[in-house]
N, C-alpha and C positions, 0 to 999 in steps of 0.2 A: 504494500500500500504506500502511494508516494503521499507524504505530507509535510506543507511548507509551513511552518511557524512564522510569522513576522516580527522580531522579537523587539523592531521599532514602533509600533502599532499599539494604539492605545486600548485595544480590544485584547479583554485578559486570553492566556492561552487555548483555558480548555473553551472558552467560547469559537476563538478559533479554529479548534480539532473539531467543535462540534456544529459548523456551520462546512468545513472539510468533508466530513464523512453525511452530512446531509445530501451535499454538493454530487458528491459519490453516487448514492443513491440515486436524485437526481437525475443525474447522465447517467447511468445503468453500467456506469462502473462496480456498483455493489449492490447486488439484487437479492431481494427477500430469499431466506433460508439460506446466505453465506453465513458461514461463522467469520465474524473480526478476530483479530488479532487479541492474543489476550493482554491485560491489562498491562504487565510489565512487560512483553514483548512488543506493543507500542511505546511505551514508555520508551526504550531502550533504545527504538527504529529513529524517532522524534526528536530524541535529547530531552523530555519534558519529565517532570517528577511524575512518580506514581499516581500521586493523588489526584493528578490535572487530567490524567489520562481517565481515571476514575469519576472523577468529577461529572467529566464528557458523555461516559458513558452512562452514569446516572442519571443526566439530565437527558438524554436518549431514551432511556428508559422511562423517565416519568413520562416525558411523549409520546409513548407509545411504538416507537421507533422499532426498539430492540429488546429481549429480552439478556437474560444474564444467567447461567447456568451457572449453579458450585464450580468454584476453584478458578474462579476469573473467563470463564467460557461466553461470549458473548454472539447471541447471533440477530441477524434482521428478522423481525418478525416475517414469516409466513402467509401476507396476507393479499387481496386484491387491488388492483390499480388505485386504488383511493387510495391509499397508505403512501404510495409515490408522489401524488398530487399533495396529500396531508404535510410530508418529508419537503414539499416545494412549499409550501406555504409557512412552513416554519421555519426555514431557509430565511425567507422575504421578510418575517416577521423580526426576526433578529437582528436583521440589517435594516429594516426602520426603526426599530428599537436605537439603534448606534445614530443613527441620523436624528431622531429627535435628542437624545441627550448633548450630540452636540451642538444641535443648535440653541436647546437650552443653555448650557452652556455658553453662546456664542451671546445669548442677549437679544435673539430674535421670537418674536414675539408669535404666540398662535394662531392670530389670524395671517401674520407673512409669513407663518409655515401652509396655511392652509390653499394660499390664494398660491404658491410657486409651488405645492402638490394639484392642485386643480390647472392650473395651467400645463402641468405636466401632462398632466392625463389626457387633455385636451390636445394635445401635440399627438397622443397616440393612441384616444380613442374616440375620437373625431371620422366623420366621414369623408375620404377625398372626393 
């Protein structure tokens, strides 16, 4: 499994690894019923601590993503096309997640976040 950590980036690790193996899924790089990597055999692959790798895949877990077998076994749930789409929307979700904090952060306000997403949208779900 190739995974790139940005260790410049203001988005902690294991969010990183777990918007990675979202991504994965996604593009059908890793498709329901693979087994991942186990915990400290990512760890290892990554350079990342245990617990980051852990982390990741807990929070995989609580979405419904992956389950987790004894002794760090982790595999994609087994389930139908929806679970792809679900893995793509919480993919998106994440990454506006980072975009609203930092534009909170930035000092811009809810409505100029709302009017430069609706203009967004508008650019690409607009009729030609």
């Amino acid at each position: 499994m190739n995974v790139k950590i940005d260790i410049t980036s203001n988005t902690p690790f294991y969010q990183q690894l777990t918007q990675q193996l979202l991504l994965a899924i996604a593009t059908g790089n890793l498709q329901y019923g693979d087994q991942l990597p186990s915990i400290r055999d990512l760890a290892g692959q990554t350079n990342l601590n245990f617990h980051t790798v852990h982390k990741s895949y807990k929070e995989l877990q609580k979405k419904g993503v992956i389950t987790i077998k004894p002794r760090s076994k982790a595999f994609l749930i087994n389930e139908n096309a929806t679970k792809t789409q679900n893995a793509n929307l919480l993919q998106i979700a994440m990454k506006l997640e980072q975009i609203i904090i930092e534009v909170y952060v930035l000092g811009i306000g809810e409505q100029q976040l709302k009017q430069l997403f609706q203009e967004g949208l508008r650019n690409y779900y607009t009729e030609r």
